[in-house]
C-alpha positions in Angstrom: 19.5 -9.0 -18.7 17.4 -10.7 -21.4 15.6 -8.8 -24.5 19.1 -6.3 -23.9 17.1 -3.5 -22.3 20.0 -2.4 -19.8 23.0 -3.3 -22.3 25.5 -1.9 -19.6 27.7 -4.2 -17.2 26.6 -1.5 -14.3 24.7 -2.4 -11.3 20.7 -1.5 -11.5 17.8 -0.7 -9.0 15.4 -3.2 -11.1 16.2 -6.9 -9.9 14.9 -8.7 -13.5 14.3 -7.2 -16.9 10.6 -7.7 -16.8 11.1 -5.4 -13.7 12.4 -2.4 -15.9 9.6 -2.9 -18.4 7.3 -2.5 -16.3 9.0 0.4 -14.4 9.0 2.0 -18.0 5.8 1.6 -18.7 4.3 3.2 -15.4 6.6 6.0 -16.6 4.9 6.2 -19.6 1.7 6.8 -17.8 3.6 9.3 -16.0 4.4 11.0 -19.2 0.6 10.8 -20.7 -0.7 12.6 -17.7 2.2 15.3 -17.0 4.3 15.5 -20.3 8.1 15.4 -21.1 9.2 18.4 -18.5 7.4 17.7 -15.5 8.0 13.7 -16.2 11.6 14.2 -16.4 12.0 16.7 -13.3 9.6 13.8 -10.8 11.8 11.0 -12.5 15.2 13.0 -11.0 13.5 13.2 -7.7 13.4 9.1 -7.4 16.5 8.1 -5.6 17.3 5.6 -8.8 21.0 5.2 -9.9 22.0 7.4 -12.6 22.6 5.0 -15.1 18.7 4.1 -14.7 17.3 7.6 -14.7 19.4 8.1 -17.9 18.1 4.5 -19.7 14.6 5.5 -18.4 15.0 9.3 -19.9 16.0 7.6 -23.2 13.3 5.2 -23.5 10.2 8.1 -22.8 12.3 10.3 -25.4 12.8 12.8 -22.4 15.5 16.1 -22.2 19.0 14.7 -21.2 18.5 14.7 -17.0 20.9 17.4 -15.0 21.0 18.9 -11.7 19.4 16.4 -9.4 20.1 18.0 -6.1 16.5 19.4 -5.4 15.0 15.6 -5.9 14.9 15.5 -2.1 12.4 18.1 -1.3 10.3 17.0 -4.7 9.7 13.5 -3.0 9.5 14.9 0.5 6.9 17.1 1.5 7.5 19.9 4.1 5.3 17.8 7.0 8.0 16.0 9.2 5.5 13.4 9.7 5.5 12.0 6.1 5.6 8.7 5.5 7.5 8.9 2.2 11.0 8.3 1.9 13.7 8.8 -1.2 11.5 6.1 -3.2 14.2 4.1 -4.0 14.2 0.5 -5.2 13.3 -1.6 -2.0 10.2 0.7 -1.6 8.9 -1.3 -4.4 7.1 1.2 -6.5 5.0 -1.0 -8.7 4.3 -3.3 -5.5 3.0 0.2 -4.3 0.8 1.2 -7.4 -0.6 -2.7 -7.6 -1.7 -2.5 -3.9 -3.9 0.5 -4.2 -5.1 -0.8 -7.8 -6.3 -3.6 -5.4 -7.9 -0.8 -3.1 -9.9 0.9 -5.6 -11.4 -2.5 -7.2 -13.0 -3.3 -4.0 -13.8 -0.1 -3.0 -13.9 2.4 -5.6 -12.2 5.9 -6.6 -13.7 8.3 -4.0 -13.0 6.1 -1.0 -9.1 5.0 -2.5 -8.4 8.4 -3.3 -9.0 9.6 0.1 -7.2 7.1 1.5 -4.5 7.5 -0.2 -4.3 11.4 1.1 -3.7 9.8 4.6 -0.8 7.9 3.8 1.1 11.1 3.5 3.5 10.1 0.4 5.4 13.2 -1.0 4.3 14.5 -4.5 6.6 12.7 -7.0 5.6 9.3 -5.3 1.9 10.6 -5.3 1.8 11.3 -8.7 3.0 8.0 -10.1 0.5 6.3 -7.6 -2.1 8.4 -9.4 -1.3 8.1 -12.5 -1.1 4.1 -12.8 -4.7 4.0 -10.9 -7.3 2.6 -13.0 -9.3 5.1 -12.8 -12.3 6.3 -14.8 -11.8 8.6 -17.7 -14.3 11.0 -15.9 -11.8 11.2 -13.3 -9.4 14.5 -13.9 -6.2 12.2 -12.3 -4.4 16.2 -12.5 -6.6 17.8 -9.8 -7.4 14.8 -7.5 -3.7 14.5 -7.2 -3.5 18.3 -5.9 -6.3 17.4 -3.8 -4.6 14.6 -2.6 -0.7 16.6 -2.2 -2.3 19.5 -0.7 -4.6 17.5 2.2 -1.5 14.9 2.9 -0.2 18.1 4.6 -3.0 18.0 7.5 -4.8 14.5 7.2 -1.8 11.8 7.9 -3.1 8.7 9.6 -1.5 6.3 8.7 -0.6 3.1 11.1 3.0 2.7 8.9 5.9 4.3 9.6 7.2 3.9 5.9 5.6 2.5 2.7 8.0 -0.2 2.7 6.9 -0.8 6.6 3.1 -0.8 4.9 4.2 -3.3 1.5 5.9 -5.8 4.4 3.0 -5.5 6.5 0.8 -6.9 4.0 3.4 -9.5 2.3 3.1 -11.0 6.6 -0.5 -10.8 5.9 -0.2 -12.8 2.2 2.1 -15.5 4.1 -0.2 -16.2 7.1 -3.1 -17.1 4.2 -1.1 -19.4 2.4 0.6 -21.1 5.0 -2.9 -21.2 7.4 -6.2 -20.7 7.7 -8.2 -17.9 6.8 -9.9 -17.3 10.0 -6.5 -17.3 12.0 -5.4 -14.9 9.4 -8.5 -12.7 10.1 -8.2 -12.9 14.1 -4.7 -11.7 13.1 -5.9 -8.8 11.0 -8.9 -8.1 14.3 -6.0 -8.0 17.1 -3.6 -5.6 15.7 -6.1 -2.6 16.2 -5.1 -1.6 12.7 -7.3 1.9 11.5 -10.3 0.8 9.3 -8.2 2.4 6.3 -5.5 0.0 7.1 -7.8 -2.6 7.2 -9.7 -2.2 3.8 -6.4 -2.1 2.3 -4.8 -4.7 3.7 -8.0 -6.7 3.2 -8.0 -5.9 -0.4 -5.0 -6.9 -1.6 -5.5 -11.0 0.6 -6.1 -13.5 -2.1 -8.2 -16.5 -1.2 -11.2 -18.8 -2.4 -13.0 -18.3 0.9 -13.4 -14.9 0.4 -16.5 -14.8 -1.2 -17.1 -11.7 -0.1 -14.7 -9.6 0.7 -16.7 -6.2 1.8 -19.0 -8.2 4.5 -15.9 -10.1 5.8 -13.8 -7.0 6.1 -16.5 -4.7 8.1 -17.0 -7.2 10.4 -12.6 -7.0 10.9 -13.4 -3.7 11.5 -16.7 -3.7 13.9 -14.6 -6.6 16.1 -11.4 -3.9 15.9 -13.7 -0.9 17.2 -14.9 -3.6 20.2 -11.9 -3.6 21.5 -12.1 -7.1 22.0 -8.5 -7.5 23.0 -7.8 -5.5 26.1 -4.5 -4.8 25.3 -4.2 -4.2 21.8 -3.4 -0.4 22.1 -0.3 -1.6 24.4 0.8 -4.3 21.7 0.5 -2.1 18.8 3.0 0.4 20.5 5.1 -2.1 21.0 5.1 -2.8 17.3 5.2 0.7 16.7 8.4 0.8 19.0 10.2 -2.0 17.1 9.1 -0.8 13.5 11.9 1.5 12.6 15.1 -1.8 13.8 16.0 -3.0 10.6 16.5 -6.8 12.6 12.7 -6.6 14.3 11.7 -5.3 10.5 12.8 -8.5 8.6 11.4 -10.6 11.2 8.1 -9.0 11.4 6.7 -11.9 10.4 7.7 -14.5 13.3 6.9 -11.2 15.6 3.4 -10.8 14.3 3.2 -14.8 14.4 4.6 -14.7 17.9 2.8 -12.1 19.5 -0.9 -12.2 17.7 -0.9 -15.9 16.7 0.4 -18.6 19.0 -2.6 -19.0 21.5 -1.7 -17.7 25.2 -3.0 -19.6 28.3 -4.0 -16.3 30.0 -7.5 -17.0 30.7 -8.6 -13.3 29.6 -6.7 -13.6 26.0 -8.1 -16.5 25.5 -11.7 -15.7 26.0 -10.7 -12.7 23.7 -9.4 -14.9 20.9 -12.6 -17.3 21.0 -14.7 -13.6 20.6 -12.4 -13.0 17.7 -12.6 -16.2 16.5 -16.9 -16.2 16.3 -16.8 -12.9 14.8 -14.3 -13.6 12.3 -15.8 -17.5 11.1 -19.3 -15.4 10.9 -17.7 -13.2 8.5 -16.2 -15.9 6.1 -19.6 -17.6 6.0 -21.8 -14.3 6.4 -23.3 -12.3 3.1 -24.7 -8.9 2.8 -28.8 -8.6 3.1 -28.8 -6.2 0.5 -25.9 -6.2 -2.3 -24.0 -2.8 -2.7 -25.5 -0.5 -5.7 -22.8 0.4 -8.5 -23.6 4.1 -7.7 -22.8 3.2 -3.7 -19.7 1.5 -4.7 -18.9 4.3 -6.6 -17.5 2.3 -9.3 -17.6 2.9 -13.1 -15.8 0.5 -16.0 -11.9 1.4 -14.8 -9.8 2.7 -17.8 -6.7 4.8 -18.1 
């Protein structure tokens, strides 16, 4: 690896160097937040290798890691209906903290922060997720976070089975924009009956020049979801729901959402559907807001760490 930050021959959770630096340096926001002791006892309850843990330990200037057999029920709270998993690797934790950065720029701390309570992560994944947020300094990142743990315990509605079911979901969504056209991308988003939460998140973290404006385009995703424009929408998210967890259907989810949302249908009835979608969704892309959002409304502040 280049600039000799792993300097063993053993294999490593982090596929490139630039990777591990900036692993390292969320860690360090870790540490600024929590200190050395409670730093060091959430960085033994990630699911990395050992030879990482110990390289990361070293770098913060942490205690010497031991006994990592409670790092289980640190990551995973006691609700059996978490999403979070052992946040290993392929969960892609800075892939996790840049998509709800993404959140909170388009809709501010109150409204991310209470989203991110529904997603029902465990507390060591939680905390780094906080802690990398760029939140305002008047923001105390110590109790929201408590706020956050404790109500993850009642308030889980999520539409992803996993985070790394969530971070595919939106890397289909990336590919349909820059291999087609917005609005199919946005008929797409309208079909899948996704939870308005799902959909300002997803929406916030899609890239293009035609989104001009991104908060008129994605409540009108949401008023044509609540329609129930597409009669059987319910029926094809269980389907999806039903498929989710096959690692096969997982890897393909983007020629199944392709497949199933995307190629037109000659049943009369969908079709009518997609040409509902289809106004609602090209009068979003060319629509803006009669009366521009307030700072205070957003509830948005200069972001700092």
């Amino acid at each position: 690896m280049p600039n000799n930050v792993n300097k063993s021959n053993e294999t490593t959770d982090f596929s490139s160097n630039q990777e591990l630096l900036n692993t390292i340096n969320a860690w360090k926001a870790m540490l600024k937040v929590y200190g050395k002791n409670e730093t060091l006892e959430t960085l033994t309850a990630f699911n990395y290798k050992n030879s990482d843990i110990k390289l990361i330990a070293d770098k913060l200037r942490l205690p010497k890691p031991s006994n990592r057999t409670s790092r289980k029920k640190l990551v995973l709270p006691s609700n059996k209906n978490t999403t979070a998993e052992v946040f290993i690797s392929k969960d892609r934790l800075l892939d996790t903290i840049n998509i709800w950065n993404a959140m909170l720029k388009v809709h501010g701390p109150t409204e991310t922060l209470a989203a991110l309570a529904t997603f029902g992560y465990g507390k060591a994944v939680t905390k780094m997720i906080t802690t990398n947020l760029q939140l305002p300094k008047s923001i105390n990142r110590i109790a929201e976070t408590e706020k956050i743990i404790n109500a993850s315990k009642s308030k889980k509605s999520t539409d992803f089975s996993s985070n790394q079911e969530l971070l595919k979901t939106i890397d289909n969504f990336k590919e349909m924009l820059n291999t087609g056209e917005l609005s199919k991308t946005l008929e797409c988003l309208a079909e899948l009956s996704y939870t308005p939460i799902s959909i300002k998140l997803i929406m916030a973290n899609l890239d293009s020049p035609e989104i001009k404006d991104r908060e008129t385009i994605t409540k009108k995703i949401i008023e044509a979801n609540q329609t129930n424009i597409i009669a059987n929408s319910d029926k094809n998210r269980d389907k999806l729901s039903s498929t989710q967890n096959n690692p096969q259907t997982r890897n393909n989810m983007k020629d199944y959402i392709y497949n199933t949302y995307i190629k037109p249908n000659t049943v009369e009835n969908d079709l009518h559907n997609k040409s509902c979608i289809k106004n609602l969704t090209e009068k979003a892309i060319n629509s803006v807001p009669s009366e521009p959002l307030s700072n205070t409304e957003k509830d948005k502040t200069s972001p700092q760490r």
